[in-house]
C-alpha positions in Angstrom: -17.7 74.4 217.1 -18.5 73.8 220.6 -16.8 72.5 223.7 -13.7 70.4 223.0 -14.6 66.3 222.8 -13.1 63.7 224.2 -9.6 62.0 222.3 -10.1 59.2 219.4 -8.8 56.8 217.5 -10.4 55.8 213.8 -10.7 52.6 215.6 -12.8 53.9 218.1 -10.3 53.9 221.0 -10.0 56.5 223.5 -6.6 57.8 224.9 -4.9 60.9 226.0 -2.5 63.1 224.5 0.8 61.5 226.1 -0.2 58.1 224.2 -1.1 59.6 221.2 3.1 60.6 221.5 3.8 57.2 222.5 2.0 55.5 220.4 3.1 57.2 217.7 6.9 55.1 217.2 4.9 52.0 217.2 3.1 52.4 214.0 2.5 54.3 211.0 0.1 56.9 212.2 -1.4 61.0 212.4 -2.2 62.8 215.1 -5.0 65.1 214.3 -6.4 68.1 216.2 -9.3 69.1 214.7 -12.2 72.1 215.4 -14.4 70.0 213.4 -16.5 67.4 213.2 -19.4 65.8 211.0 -20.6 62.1 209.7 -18.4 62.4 206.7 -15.4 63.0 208.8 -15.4 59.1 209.9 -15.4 58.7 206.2 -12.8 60.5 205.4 -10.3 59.0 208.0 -11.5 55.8 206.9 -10.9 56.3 203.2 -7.3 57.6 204.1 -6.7 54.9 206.1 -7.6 52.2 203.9 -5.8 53.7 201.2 -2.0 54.4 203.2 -2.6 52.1 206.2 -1.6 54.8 208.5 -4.0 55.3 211.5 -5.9 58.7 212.2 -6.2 59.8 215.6 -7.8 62.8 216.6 -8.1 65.6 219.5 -11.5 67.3 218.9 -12.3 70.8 220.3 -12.9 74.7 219.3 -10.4 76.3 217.0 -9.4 78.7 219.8 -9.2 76.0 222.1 -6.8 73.9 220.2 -4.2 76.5 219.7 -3.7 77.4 222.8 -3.2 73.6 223.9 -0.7 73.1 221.1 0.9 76.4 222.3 1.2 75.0 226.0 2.3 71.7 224.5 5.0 73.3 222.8 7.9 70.6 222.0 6.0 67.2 223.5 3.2 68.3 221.3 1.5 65.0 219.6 0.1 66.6 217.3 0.8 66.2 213.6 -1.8 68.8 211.7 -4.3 71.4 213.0 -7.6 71.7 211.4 -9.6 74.6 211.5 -12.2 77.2 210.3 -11.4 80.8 209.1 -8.2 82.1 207.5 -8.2 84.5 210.5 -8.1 81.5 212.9 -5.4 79.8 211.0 -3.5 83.0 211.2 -4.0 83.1 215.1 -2.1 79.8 215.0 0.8 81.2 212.9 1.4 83.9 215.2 1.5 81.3 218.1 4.1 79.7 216.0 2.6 76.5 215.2 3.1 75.7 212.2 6.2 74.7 209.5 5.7 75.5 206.4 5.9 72.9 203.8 6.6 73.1 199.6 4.2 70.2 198.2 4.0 70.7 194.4 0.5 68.5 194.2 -0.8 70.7 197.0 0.3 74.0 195.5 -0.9 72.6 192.1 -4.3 71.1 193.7 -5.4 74.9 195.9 -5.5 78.2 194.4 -3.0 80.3 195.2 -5.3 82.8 196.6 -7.0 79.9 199.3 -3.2 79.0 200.9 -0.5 80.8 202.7 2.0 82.4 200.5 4.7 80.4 202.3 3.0 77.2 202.4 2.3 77.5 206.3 -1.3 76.3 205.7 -3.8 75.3 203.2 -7.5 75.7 202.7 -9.0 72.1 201.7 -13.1 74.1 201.7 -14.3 77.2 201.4 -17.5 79.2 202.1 -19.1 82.4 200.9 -20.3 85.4 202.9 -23.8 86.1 201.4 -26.5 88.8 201.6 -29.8 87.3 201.8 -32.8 89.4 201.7 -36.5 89.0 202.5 -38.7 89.3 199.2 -41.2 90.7 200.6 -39.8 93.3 202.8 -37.2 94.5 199.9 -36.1 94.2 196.7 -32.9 92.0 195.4 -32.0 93.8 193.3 -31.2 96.9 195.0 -28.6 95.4 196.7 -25.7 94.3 195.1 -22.6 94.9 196.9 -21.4 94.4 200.3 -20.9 98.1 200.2 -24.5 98.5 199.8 -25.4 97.6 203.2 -24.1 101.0 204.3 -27.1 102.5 202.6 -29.1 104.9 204.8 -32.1 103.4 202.5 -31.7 100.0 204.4 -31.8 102.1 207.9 -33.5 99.8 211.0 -33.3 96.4 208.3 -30.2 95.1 208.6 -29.3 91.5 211.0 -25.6 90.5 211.5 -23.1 88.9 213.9 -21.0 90.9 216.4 -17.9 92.6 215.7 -15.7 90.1 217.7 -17.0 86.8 215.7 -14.0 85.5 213.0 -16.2 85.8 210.1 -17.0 89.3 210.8 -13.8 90.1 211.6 -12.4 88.4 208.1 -15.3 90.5 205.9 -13.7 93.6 208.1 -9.7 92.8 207.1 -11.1 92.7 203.5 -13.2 95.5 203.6 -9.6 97.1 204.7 -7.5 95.9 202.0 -10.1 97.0 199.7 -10.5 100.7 201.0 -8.3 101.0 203.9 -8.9 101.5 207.1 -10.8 105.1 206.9 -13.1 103.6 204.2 -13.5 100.1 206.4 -14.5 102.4 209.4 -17.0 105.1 206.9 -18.5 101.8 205.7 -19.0 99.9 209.3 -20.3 103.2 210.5 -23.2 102.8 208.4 -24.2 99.1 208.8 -24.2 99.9 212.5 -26.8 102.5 211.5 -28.7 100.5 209.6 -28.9 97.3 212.0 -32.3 96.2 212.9 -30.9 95.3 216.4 -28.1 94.4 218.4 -25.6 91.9 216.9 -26.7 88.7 218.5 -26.7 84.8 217.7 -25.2 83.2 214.9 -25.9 82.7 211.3 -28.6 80.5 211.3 -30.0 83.4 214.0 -29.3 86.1 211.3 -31.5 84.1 208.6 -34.6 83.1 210.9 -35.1 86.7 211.9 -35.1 87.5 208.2 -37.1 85.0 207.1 -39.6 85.9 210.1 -39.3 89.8 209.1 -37.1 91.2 211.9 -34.8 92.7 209.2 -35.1 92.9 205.4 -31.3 92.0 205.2 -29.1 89.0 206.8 -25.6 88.7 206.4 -24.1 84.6 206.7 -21.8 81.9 205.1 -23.1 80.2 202.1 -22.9 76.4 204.2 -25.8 78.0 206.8 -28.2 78.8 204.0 -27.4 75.3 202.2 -28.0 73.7 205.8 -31.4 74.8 206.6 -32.1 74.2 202.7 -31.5 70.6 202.7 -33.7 70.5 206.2 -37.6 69.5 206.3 -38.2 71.2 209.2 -40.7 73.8 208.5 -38.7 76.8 209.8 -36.0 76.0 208.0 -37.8 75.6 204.9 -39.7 79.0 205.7 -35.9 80.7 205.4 -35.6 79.2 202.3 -38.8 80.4 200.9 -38.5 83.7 201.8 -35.1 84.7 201.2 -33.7 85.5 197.9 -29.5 84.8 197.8 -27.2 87.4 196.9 -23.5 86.9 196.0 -22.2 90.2 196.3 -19.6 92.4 194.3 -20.3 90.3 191.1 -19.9 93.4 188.9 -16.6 94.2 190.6 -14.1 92.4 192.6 -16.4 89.2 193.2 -17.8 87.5 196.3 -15.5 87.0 199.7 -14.9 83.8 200.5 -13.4 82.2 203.0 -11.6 78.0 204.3 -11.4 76.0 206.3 -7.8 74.8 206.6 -5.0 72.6 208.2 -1.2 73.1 208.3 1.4 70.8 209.6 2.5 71.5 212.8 5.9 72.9 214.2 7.1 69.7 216.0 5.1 67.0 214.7 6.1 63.2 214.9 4.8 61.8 212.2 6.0 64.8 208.8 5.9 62.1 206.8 2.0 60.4 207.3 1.0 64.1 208.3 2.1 65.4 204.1 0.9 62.2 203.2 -2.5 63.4 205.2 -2.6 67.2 204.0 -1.7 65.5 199.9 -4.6 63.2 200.5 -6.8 66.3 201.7 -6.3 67.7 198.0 -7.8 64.6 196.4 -11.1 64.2 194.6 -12.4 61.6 197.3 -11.1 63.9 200.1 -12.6 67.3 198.7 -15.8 65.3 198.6 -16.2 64.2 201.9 -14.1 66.8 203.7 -16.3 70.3 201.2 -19.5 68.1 201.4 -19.4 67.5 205.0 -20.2 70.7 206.0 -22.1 72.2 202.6 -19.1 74.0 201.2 -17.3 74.7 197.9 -14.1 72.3 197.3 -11.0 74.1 196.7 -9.8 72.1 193.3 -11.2 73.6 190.2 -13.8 72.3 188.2 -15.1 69.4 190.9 -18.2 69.6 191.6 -20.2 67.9 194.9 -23.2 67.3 193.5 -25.0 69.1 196.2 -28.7 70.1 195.7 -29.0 73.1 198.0 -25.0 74.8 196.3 -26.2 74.2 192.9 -29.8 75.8 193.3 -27.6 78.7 194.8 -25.6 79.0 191.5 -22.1 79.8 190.9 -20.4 83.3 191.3 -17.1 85.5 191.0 -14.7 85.0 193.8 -12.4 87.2 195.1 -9.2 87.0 194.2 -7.7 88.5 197.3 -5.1 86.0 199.4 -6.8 85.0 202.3 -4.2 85.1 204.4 -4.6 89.0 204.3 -7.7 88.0 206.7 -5.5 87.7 209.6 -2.7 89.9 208.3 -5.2 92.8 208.7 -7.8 91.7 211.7 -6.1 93.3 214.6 -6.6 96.7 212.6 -10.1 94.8 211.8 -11.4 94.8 215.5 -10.0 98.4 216.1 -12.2 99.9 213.2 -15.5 97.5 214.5 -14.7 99.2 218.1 -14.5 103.2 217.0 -17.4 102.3 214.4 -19.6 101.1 217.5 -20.4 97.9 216.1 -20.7 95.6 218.9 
């Protein structure tokens, strides 16, 4: 999510990582490195701390980024929480050994099983669906149904998508695997690298203009894009919306794969106690509003809804039930079956 930004306070004060430490054994506080930011953000911080009185600071910066710095930090680490995008990501963290897992019965009785860690060494507090979108006028909806079906030789020369090496990709892939395995992952990558109307390039919101302008019948992106360029005036936004007719995937079967954004507490954080109190707080009704809405996604808690124009035109769909934490358990083998598939 860009180039990491300068430290803050919620109070609007600017200070580096050692006073963050410092600070911290003056007052009730969390110290929050985060791979996101948007308007509702300062909201949510506010809203936390008006309701505990602990102060929110926060170290913003790419998800990549951030876990290497809390890797290099190692013990004299400030931080208290890590939030990210991407089960995958998250898992990239664990590896590092960044996190200490926690038992919280609201939190495990607030997120589906299937959106947290097995051991409680993350949660997902959003999620965020990866869609087919297709051009009406270049195909027809209805003959595509499954993510499977991109590997159809019928869609040869139509299909845009990311690269290979980009975490959403990479998560479709590890579930691709745990649903087929790794010789049916690579049989069915083979294919969409047939059918691509061009080299992976760009991002998302990349995939969906050249649809909507007729590069490619076919675009593959996260439900949050689409909602994004929905909600915008601009007339090239609104031309992707006009042209392009959603599809959540897999409905007949297994459902639609989803993925989070997510936080854990960290290994040697200061503050366990205002960090719990933080991840708790994340779980709530106020938090899933602000924290989901921000950024056009799906809350995790069941049955709250955001009120959000461009979601609810999109309609609601079956999930996947699959653990996300498989996403990183399975995206080494995920980037080895992209790289003898040719898909780069």
């Amino acid at each position: 999510m860009g180039a990491p930004r300068r430290l803050i306070s919620i109070c609007a004060l600017t200070v580096t990582a050692v006073a963050l430490a410092a600070a911290s054994v003056l007052a009730q506080e969390v110290n929050i490195y985060s791979s996101r930011h948007y308007q509702t953000d300062e909201q949510l911080y506010s809203d936390f701390t008006k309701k505990t009185g602990i102060r929110v600071n926060r170290l913003e910066g790419e998800g990549d980024v951030l876990i290497e710095r809390i890797r290099q930090e190692g013990r004299n680490s400030p931080a208290d929480i890590l939030i990210t995008v991407d089960a995958g990501r998250l898992w990239r963290a664990e590896e590092a050994g960044l996190f200490q897992p926690i038992d919280n019965k609201g939190l495990n009785a607030r997120i589906p099983a299937s959106l947290r860690h097995p051991d409680g060494d993350w949660f997902g507090f959003s999620s965020r669906a990866r869609l087919i979108f297709v051009n009406r006028s270049m195909a027809d909806p209805a003959e595509i149904n499954t993510y499977e079906d991109l590997a159809d030789p019928k869609w040869r020369g139509q299909i845009c998508i990311r690269s290979s090496s980009n975490i959403y990709n990479l998560s479709l892939m590890a579930a691709m695997i745990a649903h087929h395995g790794e010789e049916g992952a690579e049989k069915w990558a083979r294919g969409v690298v047939a059918n691509m109307a061009r080299r992976p390039q760009g991002g998302d919101i990349d995939q969906l203009r050249a649809a909507a302008a007729g590069e490619c019948a076919i675009a593959v992106a996260n439900s949050y894009y689409f909602a994004r360029l929905s909600l915008s005036d601009a007339p090239a936004d609104q031309l992707v919306e006009d042209s392009l007719q959603v599809v959540f995937p897999n409905q007949e079967g297994r459902g639609t794969h989803v993925n989070i954004s997510g936080a854990g507490l960290m290994k040697h954080a200061p503050n366990k106690d205002s960090a719990i109190k933080f991840l708790t707080y994340l779980a709530s009704d106020s938090a899933q509003r602000y924290f989901a809405g921000g950024n056009n996604e799906y809350p995790v808690v069941e049955g709250l809804s955001l009120d959000n124009e461009a979601l609810d035109s999109m309609g609601t769909f079956k999930i996947d039930p699959l653990n996300v934490s498989i996403y990183g358990e399975n995206q080494p083998a995920a980037q080895r079956v992209f790289d003898r598939a040719g898909w780069r």
